[in-house]
BASE-498268 format. One line per 5 residues: number of its first residue (from 1); their letters; for each residue z, y, x of N, C-alpha, C. Coordinates in steps of 0.1 Angstrom, whole numbers. Atoms other than C-alpha are relative to their C-alpha. Layout:
# BASE-498268
NUM	A	Z:Y:X:Z:Y:X:Z:Y:X; ... $
END
This chain:
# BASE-498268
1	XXXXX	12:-8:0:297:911:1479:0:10:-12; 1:-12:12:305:927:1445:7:10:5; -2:-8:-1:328:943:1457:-6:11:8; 10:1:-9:306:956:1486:-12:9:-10; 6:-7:5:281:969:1461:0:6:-11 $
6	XXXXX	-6:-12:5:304:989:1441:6:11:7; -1:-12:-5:309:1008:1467:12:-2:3; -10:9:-6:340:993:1482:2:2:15; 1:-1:-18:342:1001:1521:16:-7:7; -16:4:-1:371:976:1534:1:5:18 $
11	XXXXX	-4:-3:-14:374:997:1567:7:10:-1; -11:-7:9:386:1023:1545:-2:-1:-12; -5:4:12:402:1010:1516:4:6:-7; 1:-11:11:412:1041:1501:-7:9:-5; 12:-14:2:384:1061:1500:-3:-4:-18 $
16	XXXXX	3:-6:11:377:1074:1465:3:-12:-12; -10:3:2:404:1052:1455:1:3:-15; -4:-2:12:409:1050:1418:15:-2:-6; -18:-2:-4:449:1057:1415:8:-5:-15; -4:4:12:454:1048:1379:4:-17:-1 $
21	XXXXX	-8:17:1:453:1008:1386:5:-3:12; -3:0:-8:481:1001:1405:10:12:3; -15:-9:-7:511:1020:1422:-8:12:11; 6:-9:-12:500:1057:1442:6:-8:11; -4:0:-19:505:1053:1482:11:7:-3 $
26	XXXXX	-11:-9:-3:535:1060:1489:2:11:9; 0:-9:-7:529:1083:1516:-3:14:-9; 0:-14:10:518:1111:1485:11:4:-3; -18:-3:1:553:1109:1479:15:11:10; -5:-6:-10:567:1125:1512:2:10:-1 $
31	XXXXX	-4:-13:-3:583:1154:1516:-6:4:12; 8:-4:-17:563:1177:1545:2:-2:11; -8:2:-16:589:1173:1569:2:-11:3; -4:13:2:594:1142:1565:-18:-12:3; 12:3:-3:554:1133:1564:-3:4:18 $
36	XXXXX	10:-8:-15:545:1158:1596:11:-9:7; -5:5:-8:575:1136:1616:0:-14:2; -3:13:2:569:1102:1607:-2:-9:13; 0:0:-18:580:1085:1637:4:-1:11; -1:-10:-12:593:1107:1658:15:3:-3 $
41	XXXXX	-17:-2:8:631:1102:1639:3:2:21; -13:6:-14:657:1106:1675:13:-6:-5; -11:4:2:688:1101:1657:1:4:-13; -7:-5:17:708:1107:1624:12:-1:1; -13:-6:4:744:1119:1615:10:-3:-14 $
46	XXXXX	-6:-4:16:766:1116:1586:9:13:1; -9:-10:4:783:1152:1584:9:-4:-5; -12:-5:10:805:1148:1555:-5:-14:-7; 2:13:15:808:1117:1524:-15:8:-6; 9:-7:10:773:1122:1512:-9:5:1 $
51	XXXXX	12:-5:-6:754:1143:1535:-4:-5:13; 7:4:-12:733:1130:1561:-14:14:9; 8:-10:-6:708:1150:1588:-3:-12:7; 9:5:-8:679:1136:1603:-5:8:10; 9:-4:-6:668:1147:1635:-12:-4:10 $
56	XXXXX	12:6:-9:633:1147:1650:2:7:12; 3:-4:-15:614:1148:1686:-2:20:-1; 3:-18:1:604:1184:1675:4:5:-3; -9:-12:3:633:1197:1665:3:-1:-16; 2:-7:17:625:1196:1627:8:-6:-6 $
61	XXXXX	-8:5:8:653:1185:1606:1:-4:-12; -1:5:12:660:1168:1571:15:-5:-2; -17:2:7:696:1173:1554:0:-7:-18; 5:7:12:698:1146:1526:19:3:-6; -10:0:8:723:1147:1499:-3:-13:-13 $
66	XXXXX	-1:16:7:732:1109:1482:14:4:-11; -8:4:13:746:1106:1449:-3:-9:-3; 1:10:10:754:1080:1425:-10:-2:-7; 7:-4:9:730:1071:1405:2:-16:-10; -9:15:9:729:1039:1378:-12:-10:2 $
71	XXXXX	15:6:6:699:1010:1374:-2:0:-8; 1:-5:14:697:1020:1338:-3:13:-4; 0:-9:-2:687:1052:1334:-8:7:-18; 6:-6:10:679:1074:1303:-10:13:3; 9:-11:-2:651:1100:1298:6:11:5 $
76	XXXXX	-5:-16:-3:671:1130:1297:8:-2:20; -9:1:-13:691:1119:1329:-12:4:11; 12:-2:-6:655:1113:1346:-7:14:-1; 6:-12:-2:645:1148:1333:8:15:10; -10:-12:-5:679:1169:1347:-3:-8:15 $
81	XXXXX	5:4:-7:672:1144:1380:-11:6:5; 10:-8:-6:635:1160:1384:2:15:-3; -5:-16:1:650:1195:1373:7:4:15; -13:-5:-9:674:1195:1400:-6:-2:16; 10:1:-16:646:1181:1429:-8:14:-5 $
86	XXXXX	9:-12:-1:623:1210:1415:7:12:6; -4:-11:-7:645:1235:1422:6:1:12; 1:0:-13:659:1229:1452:-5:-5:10; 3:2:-15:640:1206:1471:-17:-5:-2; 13:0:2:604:1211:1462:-8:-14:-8 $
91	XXXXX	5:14:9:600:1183:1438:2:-11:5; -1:10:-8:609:1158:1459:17:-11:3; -10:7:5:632:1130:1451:3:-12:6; 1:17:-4:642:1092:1464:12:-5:-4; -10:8:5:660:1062:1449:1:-10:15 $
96	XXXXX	-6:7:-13:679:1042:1477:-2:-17:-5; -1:14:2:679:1002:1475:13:-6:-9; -15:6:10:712:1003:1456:1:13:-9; 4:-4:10:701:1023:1433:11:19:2; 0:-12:-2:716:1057:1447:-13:10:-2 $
101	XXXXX	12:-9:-1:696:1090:1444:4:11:14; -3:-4:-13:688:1109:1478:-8:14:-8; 6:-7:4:681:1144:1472:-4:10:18; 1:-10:-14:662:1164:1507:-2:9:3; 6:-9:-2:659:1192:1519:0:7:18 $
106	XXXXX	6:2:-13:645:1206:1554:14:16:10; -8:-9:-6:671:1235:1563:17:-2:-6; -15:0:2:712:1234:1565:4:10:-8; -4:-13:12:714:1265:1543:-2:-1:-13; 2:5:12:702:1248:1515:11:-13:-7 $
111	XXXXX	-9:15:3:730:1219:1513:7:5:-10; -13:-4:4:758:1240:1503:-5:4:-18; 5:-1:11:739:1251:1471:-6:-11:-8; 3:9:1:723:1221:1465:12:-12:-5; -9:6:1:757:1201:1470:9:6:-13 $
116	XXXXX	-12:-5:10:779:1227:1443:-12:-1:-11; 3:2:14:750:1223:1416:2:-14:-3; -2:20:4:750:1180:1419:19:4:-4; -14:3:10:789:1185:1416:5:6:-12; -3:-8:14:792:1211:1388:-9:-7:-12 $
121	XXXXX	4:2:12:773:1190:1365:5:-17:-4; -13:8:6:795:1168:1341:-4:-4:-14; 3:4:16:790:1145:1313:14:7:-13; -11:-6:9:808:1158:1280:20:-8:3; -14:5:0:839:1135:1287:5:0:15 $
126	XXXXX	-4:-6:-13:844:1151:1325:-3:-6:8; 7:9:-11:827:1127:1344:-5:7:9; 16:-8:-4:802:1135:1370:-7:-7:-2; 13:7:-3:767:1130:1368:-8:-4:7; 6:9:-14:760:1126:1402:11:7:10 $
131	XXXXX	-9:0:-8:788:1123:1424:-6:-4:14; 6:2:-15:781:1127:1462:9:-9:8; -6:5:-8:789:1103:1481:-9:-19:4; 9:12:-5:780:1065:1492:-6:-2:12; 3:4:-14:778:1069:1531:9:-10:7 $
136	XXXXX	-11:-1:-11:795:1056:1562:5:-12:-10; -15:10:2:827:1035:1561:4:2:-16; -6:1:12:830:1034:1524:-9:-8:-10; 4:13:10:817:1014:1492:-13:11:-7; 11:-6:4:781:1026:1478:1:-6:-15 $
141	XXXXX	0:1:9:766:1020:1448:-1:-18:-2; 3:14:-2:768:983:1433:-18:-6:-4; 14:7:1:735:962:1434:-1:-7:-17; -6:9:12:732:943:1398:-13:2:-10; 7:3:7:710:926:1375:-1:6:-13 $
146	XXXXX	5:-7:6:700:933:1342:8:-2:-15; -7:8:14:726:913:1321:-2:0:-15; -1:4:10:736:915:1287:-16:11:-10; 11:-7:2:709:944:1280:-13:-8:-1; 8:8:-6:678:923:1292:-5:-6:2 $
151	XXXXX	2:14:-4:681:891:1304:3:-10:-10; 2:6:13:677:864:1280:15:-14:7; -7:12:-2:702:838:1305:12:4:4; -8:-3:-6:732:859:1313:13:-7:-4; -12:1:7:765:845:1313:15:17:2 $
156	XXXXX	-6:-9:6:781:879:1318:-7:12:2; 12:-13:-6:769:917:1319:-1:5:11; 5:-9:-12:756:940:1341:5:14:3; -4:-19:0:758:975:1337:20:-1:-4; -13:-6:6:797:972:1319:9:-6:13 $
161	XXXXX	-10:4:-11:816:952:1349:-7:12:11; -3:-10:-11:801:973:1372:1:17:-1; -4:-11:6:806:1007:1353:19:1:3; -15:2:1:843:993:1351:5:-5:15; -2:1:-10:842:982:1385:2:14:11 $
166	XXXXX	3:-8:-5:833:1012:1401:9:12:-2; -12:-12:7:857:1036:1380:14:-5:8; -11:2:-9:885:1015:1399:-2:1:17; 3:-1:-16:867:1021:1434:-9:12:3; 5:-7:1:856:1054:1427:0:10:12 $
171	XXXXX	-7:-4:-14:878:1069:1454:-8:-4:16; 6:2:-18:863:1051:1483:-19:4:-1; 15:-7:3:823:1060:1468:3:16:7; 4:-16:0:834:1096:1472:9:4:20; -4:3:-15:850:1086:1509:-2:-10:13 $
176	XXXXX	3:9:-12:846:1069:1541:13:0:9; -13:6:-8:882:1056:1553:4:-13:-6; 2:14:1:873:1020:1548:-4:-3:15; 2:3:-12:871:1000:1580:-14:3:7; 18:1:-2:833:994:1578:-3:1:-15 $
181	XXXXX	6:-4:13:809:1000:1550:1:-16:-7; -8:12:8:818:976:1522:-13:1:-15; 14:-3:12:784:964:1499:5:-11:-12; -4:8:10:796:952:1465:-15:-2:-12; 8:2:2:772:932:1447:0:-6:-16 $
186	XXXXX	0:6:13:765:918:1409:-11:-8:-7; 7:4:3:744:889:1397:5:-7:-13; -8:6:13:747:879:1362:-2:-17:-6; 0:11:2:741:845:1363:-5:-5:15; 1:6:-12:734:818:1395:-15:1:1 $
191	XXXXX	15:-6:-7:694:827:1394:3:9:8; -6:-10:-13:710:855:1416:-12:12:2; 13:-11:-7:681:884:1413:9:11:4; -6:-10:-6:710:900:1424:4:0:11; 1:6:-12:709:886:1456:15:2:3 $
196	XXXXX	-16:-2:1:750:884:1456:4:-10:14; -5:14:-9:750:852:1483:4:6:12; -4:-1:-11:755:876:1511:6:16:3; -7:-17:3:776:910:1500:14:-6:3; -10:0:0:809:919:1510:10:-8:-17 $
201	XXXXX	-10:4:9:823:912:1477:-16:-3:-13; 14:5:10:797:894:1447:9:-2:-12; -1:2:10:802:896:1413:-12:-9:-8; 13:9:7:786:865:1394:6:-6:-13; -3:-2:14:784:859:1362:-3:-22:4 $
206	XXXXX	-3:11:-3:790:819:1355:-2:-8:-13; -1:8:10:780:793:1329:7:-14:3; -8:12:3:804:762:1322:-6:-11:-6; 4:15:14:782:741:1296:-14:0:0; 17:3:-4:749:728:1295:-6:8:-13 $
211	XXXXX	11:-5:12:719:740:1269:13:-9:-12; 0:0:16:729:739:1231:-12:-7:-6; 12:8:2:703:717:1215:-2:9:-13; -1:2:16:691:727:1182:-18:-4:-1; 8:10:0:668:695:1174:-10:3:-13 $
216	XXXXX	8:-3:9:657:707:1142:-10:9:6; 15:-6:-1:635:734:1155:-8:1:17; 4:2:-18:631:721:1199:-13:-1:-9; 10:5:-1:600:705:1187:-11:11:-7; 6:-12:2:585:734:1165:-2:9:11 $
221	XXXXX	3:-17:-8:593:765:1190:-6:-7:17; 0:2:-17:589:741:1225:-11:-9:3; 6:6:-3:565:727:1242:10:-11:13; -15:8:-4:591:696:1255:-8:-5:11; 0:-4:-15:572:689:1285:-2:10:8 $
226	XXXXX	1:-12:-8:571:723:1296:20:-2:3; -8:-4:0:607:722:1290:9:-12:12; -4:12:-10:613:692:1309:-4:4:14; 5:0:-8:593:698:1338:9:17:5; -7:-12:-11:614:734:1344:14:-2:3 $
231	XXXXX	-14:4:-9:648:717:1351:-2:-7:13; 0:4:-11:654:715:1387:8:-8:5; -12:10:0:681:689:1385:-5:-14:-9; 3:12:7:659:664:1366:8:-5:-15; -4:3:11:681:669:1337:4:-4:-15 $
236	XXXXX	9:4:16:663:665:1309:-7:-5:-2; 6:10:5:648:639:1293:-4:-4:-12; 1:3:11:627:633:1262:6:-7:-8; -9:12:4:643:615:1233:-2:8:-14; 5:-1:16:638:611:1195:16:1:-7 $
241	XXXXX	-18:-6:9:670:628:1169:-3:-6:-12; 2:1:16:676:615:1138:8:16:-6; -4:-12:8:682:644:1115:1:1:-15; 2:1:16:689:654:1078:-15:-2:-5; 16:-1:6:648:659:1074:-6:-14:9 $
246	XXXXX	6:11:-7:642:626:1092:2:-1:15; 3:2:-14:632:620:1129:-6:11:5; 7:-12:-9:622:647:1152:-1:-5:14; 4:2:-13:605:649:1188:12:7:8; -7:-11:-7:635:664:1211:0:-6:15 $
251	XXXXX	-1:5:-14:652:662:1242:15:-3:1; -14:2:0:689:649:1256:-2:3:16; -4:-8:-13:705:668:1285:14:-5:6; -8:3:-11:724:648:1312:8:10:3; -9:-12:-7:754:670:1317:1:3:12 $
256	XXXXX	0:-1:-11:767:658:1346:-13:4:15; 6:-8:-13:737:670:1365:-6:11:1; 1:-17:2:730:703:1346:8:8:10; -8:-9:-8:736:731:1369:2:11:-7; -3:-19:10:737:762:1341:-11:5:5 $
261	XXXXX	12:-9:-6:706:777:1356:-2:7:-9; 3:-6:12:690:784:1322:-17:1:1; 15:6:4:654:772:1327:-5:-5:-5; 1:5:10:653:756:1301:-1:5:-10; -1:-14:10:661:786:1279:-16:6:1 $
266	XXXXX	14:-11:-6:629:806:1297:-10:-8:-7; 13:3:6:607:779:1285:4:-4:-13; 1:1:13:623:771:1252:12:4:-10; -11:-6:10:645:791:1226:9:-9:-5; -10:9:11:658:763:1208:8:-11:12 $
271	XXXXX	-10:7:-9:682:756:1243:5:7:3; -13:-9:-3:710:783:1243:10:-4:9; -11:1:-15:734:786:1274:7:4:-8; -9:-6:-3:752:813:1265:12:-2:-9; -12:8:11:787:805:1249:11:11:5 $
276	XXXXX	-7:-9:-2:811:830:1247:16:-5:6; -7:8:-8:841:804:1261:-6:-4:12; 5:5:-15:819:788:1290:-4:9:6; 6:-6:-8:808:815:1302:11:12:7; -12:-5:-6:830:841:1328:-10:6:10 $
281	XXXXX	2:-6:-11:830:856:1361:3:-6:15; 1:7:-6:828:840:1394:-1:14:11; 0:-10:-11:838:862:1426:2:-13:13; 1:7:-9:831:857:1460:-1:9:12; 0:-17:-9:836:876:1493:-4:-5:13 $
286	XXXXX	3:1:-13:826:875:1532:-14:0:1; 16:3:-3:787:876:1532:-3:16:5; 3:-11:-6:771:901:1551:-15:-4:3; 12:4:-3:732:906:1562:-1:7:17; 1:-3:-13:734:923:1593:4:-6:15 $
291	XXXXX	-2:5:-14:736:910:1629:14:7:10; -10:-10:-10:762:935:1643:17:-8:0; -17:7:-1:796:919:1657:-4:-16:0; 1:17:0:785:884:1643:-10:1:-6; 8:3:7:762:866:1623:-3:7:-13 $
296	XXXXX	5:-5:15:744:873:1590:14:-13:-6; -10:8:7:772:855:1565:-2:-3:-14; 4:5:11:770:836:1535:14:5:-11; -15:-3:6:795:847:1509:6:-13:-6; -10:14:5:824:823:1497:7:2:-11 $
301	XXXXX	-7:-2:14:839:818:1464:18:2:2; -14:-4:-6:874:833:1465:7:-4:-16; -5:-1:11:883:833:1425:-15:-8:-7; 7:8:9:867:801:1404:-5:5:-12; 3:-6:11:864:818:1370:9:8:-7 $
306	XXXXX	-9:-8:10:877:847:1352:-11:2:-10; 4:-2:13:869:851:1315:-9:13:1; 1:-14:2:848:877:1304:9:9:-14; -9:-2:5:867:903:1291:-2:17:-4; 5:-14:3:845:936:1275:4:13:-8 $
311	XXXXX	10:-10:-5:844:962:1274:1:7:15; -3:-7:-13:866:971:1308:2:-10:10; 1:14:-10:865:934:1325:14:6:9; -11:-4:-5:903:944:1334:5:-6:9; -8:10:-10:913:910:1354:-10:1:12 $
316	XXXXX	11:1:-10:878:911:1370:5:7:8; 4:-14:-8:881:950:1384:15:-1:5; -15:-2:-10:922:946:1395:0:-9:8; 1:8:-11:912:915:1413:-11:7:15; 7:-6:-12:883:932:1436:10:13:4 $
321	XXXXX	-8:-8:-7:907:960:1436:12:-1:12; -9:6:-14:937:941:1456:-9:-6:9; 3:4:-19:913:926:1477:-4:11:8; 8:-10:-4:896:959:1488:13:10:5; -9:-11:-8:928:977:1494:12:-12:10 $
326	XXXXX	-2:8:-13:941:946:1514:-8:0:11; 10:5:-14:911:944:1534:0:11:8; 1:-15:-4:916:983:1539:13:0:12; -11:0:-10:948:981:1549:5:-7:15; -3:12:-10:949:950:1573:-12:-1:11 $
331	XXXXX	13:1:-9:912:954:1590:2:7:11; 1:-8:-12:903:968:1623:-11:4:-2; 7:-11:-1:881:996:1628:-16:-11:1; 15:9:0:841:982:1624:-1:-17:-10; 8:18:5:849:948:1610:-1:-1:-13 $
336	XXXXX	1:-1:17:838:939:1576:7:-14:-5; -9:7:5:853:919:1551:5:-15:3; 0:17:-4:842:882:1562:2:3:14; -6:2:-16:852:889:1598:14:2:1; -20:3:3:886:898:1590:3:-11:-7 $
341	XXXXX	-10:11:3:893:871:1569:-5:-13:11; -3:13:-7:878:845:1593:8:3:16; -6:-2:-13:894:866:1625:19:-7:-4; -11:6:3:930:861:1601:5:-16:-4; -2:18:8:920:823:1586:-2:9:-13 $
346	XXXXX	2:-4:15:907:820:1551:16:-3:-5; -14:3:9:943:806:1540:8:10:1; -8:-14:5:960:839:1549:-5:9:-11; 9:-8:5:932:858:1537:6:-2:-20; -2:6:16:943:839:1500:16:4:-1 $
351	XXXXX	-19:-7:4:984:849:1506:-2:10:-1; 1:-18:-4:973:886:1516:-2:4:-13; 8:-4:7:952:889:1486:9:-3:-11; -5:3:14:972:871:1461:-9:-8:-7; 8:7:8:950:847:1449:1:-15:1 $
356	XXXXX	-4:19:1:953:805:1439:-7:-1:14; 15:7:-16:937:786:1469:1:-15:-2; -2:18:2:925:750:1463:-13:-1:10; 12:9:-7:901:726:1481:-13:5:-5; 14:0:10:872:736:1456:-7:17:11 $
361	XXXXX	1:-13:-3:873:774:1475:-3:0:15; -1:1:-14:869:767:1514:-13:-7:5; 13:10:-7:828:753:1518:-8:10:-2; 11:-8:4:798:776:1518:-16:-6:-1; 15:4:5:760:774:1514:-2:-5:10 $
366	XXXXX	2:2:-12:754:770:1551:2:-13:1; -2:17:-1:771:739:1562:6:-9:-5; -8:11:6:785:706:1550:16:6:2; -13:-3:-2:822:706:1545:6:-2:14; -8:0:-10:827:690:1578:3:9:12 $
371	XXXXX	-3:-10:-10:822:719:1597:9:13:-3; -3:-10:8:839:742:1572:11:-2:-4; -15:8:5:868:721:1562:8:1:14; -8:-1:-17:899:730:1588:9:-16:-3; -6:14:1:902:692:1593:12:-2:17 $
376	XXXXX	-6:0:-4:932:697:1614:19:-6:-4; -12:7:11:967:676:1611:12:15:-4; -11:-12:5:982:714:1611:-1:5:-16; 8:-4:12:961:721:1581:11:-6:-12; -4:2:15:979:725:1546:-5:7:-6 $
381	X	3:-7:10:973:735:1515:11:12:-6 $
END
């Protein structure tokens, strides 16, 4: 009822709408063409690496141009970004779910101009700044958390493996002669806000060792049943330290059933993961979300742990590289990465690629081993 006699009408909920608390409607956002059709799409096109066309019931068209773009972003980039929608496409900008930038505009005569300013503009060391491309049959931008920048539990980064990742798979961003479109993903530790469990190829970042204690100041900085009560492995268990300054209130952390999460960190400072030895990189490949051909797919660990190794994560980026131009070379037309290797067998899939293969690599999230394990007497290792 308060709200009700502030003047509140919930039949329309935006009326006279105060826009400051809270996120605008996104529909203020639209481009006209794009507003007046909403709808009324019939189909869409990829032209060329980069450019797409939408067309509607009435004819009216929308020619998008996709570049690169980064999840990190600095002011100036964000200001040349709205410079470059103002002038050619009436202020009007959109970020894609993988962090590409779409830039639209409503006539084909405007691409060509449009397209030669995004490529003529170059960081001082000859880069581009927004490289067109990320359609179709080829590798888009990577998805990826907030690592070493950010996140207080990362066992590796974010932005620099996939900076260095992407410089080795740059070629296929700016092309589409990949079998099927190929989504590479980056989570920097097993919380997964990088949702990696079902990308063609997942980059995870990986801790080896449980929390760091330090007993002198758990019981100052921590509230020890908060910290108890956020392990989801029941790992932790109050317990009294002798110390140089006497006895202190702490905690002792069951290894064996630590899983590295790092919730324990979130609720208390004085329990450090990160270790610059236990901690690495953890690849994994065949997961998909789509329905088409087969199922949605869980991704599978293909490589147990590589070191990290910064600033260009060198073993990391040449290993997604042979698998990516194996999978290129040996696939058939539409299939993605986890249907070729289960149409060839995972055990080829590990000669093809060049990689160890043990028992530890062959189970996924989905089912027990027994259905996953090729419990066959042809079966070797």
């Amino acid at each position: 009822m308060a709200f009700i006699s502030s003047g509140y009408n919930p039949d329309k909920p935006m009326e006279n709408r105060i826009t400051d608390i809270g996120p605008r409607h996104f529909e203020e956002f639209y481009p006209p063409v794009i507003k007046a059709n909403k709808g009324k799409w019939l189909y869409h096109e990829i032209l060329e690496p980069g450019v797409l066309v939408h067309v509607s019931e009435s004819g009216a068209e929308v020619y998008t141009v996709r570049v690169g773009g980064a999840r990190l972003l600095s002011c100036t980039h964000i200001r040349e970004i709205c410079e470059i929608a103002d002038k050619h496409c009436d202020g009007y900008v959109r970020f894609t779910t993988r962090n590409n930038i779409e830039f639209m505009v409503d006539n084909k005569n405007k691409v060509a101009a449009l397209k030669a300013d995004l490529e003529s503009r170059k960081f001082a060391g000859g880069s581009f700044k927004f490289p067109v491309g990320g359609t179709g049959a080829g590798i888009t931008n990577i998805v990826h958390t907030q690592g070493w920048i950010h996140c207080h539990t990362p066992a590796t980064d974010a932005s620099g493996p996939v900076k260095a990742t992407m410089d080795v798979l740059f070629d296929e961003f700016k092309n589409m002669r990949m079998p099927a479109h190929l989504r590479v993903s980056l989570a920097c530790c097993l919380n997964m806000c990088g949702a990696v469990h079902c990308s063609d190829i997942a980059i995870l970042g990986f801790h080896r060792k449980p929390p760091m204690l330090d007993h002198e100041y758990l019981d100052k900085m921590c509230e020890i049943p908060l910290a108890i009560a956020a392990c989801p492995t029941a790992a932790i268990r109050p317990s009294k330290v002798d110390t140089a300054n006497g006895q202190v209130n702490s905690v002792a952390v069951k290894s064996e059933r630590c899983m590295f999460c790092g919730n324990c960190y979130t609720m208390c400072p004085a329990m450090p993961l990160a270790d610059d030895e236990g901690d690495g990189i953890v690849l994994m490949v065949g997961g998909k979300v789509s329905n088409r051909i087969s199922r949605p797919k869980f991704s599978k660990v293909v490589v147990a742990f590589i070191p990290n190794e910064p600033p260009r994560w060198p073993t990391t980026t040449s290993t997604i590289k042979k698998i990516v131009d194996v999978y290129a070379s040996n696939a058939n037309k539409y299939e993605r990465l986890g249907e070729w290797a289960e149409r060839i067998g995972w055990e080829r899939f590990f000669e093809k690629c060049e990689l160890p293969f043990t028992h530890h690599l062959i189970d996924d999230f989905r089912d027990p081993a027994y259905y996953t394990w090729r419990h066959t007497s042809q079966f070797k290792f």
